[in-house]
C-alpha positions in Angstrom: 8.1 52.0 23.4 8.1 49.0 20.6 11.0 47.7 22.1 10.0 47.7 25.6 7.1 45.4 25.3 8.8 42.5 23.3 11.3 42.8 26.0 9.1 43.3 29.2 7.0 39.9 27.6 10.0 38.0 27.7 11.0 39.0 31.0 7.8 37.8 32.2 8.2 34.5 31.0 11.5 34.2 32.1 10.1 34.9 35.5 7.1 32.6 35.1 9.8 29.4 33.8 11.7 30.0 36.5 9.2 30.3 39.5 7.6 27.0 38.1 11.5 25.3 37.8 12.1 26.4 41.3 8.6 24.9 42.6 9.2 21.9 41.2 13.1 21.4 42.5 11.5 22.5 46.0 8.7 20.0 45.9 11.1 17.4 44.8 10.0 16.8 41.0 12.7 16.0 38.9 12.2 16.8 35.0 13.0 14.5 32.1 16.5 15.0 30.8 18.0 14.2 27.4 21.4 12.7 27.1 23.7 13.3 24.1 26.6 10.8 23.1 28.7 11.8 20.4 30.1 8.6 19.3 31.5 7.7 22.6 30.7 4.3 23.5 28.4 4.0 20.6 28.9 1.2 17.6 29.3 3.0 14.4 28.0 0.0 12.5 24.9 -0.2 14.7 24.0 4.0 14.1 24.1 3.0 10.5 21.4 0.1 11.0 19.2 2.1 12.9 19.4 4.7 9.9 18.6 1.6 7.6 15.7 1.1 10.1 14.0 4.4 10.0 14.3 4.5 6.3 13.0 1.3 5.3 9.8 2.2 7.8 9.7 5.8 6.0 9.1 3.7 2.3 6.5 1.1 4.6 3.6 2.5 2.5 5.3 2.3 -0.9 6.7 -1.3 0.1 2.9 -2.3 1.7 1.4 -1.3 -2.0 4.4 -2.4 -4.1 5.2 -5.5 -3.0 1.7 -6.8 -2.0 -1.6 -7.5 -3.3 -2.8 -4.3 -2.6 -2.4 -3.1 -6.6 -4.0 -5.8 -8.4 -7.2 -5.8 -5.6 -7.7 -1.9 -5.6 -7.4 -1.3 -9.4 -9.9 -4.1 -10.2 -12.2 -2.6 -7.5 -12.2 0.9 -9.5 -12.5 -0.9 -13.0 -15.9 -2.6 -11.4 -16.9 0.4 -10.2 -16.5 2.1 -13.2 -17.8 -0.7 -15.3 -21.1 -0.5 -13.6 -21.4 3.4 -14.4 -21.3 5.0 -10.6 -18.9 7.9 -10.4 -18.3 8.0 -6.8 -20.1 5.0 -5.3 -18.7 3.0 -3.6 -16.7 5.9 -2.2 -12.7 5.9 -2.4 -12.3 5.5 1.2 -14.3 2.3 0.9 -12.6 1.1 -2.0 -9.0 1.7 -0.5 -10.7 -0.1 2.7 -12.0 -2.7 1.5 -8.5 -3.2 -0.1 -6.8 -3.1 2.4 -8.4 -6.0 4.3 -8.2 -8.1 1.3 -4.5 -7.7 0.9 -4.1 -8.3 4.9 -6.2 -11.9 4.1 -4.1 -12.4 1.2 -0.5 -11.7 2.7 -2.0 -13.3 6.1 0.5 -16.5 5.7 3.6 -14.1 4.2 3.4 -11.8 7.5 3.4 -15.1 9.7 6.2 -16.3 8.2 8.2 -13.1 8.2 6.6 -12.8 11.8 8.2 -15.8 12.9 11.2 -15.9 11.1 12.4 -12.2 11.3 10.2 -10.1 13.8 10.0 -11.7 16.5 13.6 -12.8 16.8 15.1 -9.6 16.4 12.5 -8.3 19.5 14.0 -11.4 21.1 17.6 -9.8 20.0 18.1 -13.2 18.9 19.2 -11.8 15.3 20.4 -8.4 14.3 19.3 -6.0 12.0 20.7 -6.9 9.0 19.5 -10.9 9.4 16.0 -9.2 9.9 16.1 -7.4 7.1 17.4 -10.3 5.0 14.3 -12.3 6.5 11.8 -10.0 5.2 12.9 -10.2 1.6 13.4 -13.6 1.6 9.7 -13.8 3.3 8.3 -11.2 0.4 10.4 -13.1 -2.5 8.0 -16.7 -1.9 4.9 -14.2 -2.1 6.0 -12.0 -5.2 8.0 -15.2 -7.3 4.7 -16.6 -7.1 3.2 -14.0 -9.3 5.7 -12.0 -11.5 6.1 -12.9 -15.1 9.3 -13.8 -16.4 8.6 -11.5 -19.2 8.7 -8.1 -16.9 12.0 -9.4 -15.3 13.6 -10.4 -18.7 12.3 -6.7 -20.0 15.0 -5.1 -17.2 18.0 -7.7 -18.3 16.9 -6.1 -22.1 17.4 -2.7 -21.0 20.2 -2.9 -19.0 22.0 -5.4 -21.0 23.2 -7.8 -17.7 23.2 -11.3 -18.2 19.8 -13.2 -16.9 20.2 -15.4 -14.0 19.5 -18.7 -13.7 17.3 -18.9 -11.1 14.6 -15.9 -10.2 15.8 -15.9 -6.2 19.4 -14.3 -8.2 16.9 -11.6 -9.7 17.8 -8.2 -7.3 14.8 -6.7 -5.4 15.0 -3.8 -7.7 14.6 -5.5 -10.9 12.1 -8.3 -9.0 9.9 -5.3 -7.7 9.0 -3.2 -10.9 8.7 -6.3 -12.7 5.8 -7.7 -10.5 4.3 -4.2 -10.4 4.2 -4.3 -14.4 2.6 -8.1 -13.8 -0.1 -6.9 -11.7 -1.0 -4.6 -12.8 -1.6 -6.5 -16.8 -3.3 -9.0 -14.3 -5.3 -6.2 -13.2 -6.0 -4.8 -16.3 -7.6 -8.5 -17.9 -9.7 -8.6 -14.7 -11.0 -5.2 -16.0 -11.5 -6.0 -19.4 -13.7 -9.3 -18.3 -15.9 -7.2 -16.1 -16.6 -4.6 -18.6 -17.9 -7.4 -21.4 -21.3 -7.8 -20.0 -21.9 -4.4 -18.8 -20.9 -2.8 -22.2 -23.5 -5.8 -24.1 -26.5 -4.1 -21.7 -25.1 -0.7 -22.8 -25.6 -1.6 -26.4 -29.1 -3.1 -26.1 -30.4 -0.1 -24.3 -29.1 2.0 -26.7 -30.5 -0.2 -30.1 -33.9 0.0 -28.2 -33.6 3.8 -27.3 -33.1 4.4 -31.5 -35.5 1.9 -32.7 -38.0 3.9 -30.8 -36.9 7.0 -31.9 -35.5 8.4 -28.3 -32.1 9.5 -30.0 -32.0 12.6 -27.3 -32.5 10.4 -24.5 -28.6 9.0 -23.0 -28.8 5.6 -22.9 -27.0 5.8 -19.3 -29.8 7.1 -17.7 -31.7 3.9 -18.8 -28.6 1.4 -18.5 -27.6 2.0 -15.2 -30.2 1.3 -12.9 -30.6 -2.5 -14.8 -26.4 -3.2 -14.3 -27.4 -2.7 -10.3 -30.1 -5.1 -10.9 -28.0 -7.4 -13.0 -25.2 -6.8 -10.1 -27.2 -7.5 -6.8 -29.0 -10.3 -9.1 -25.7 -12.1 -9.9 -24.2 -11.4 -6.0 -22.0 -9.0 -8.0 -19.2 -8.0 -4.9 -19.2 -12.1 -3.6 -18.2 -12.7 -7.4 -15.3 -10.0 -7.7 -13.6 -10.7 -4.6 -13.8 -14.6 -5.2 -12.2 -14.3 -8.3 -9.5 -11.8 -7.1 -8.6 -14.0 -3.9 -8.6 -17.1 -6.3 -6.2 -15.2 -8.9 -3.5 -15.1 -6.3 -3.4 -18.9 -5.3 
């Protein structure tokens, strides 16, 4: 009796797909088809570009982060909100947002240029693949030579013992990338320290004035933190971060 059911259900739907196929063939709908081509007319040069394609848009997010201004923005943003003493406020959604916004106004003249120079060519089929591709590196080499350190890239040439170039447009993407990940984030990391200077001198006094009156038990973060929001809406806190990180990268 197990048996009969599994099979009496799937005679069912056979009958139900193939009442439904035949009411469509009678009422003249045709239903979409897939074509398969096995390497019969097909370029195997251009299969292998379209693989290139759909992995170079699978590592989009790690390139978008990587190779933009998205690290040095969002890990100052966390050092300020850290610095100021709020755990979860601004959230990490707004934070990554806010981010993200900043590195489109920063990379704003990169993406034209690769826009115009690689894009919309290859939708024009004015250039192929590989040209596009080429286009795009060459359009995210102006940005990222503008703010590695010759340091990080000499600290790759150590390890792996190859000669340095002579010029940094030599310098492969895979030594150019990690090497201006390394520099912002050190750029980063300065940003940080700055913004935690005057934050930790109101930390102090609150605490020198909580033991000169004897309020040892008391935490001197409870006190602190609602005079660093003062001192931060006071001083136009958010206008003064993201001034100075737009201004770092020009």
């Amino acid at each position: 009796m197990k048996r009969i059911i599994p099979f009496c259900t799937f005679f069912i739907l056979s009958l139900l797909s193939s009442s439904v196929f035949a009411q469509q063939t009678a009422t003249g709908v045709n239903l979409p088809g897939v074509s398969l081509n096995f390497g019969q007319g097909v370029d195997l040069v251009d299969t292998l570009e379209v693989l290139v394609l759909f992995t170079v848009l699978t590592l989009a997010p790690a390139i978008i982060i990587l190779c933009t201004s998205f690290t040095r923005i969002i890990v100052v943003l966390s050092f300020m909100r850290q610095a100021i003493g709020t755990q979860s406020m601004p959230p990490n959604q707004l934070l990554i947002g806010l981010a993200i916004f900043l590195s489109i106004f920063v990379m704003q003249p990169t993406g034209e240029q690769i826009y115009q120079t690689s894009i919309q060519p290859y939708m024009a089929r004015k250039i192929t693949t590989s040209q596009a591709l080429d286009g795009i590196e060459k359009g995210l080499r102006g940005f990222i030579n503008k703010q590695v350190r010759k340091a990080d890239i000499a600290l790759f040439y150590d390890v792996t013992g190859k000669a340095t170039p002579n010029t940094i447009d030599e310098v492969p993407m895979h030594f150019l990338i990690p090497a201006f990940v390394i520099s912002e984030l050190k750029t980063a990391f300065q940003i940080g320290f700055l913004l935690y200077i005057p934050f930790l001198i109101l930390d102090m006094v609150v605490a020198s004035i909580l033991m000169a009156m004897g309020m040892m038990m008391l935490p001197p973060v409870v006190i602190s933190l609602p005079f660093k929001l003062l001192l931060f809406v006071l001083v136009d806190g958010w206008q003064l971060v993201t001034g100075s990180l737009l201004r770092s990268f020009y």
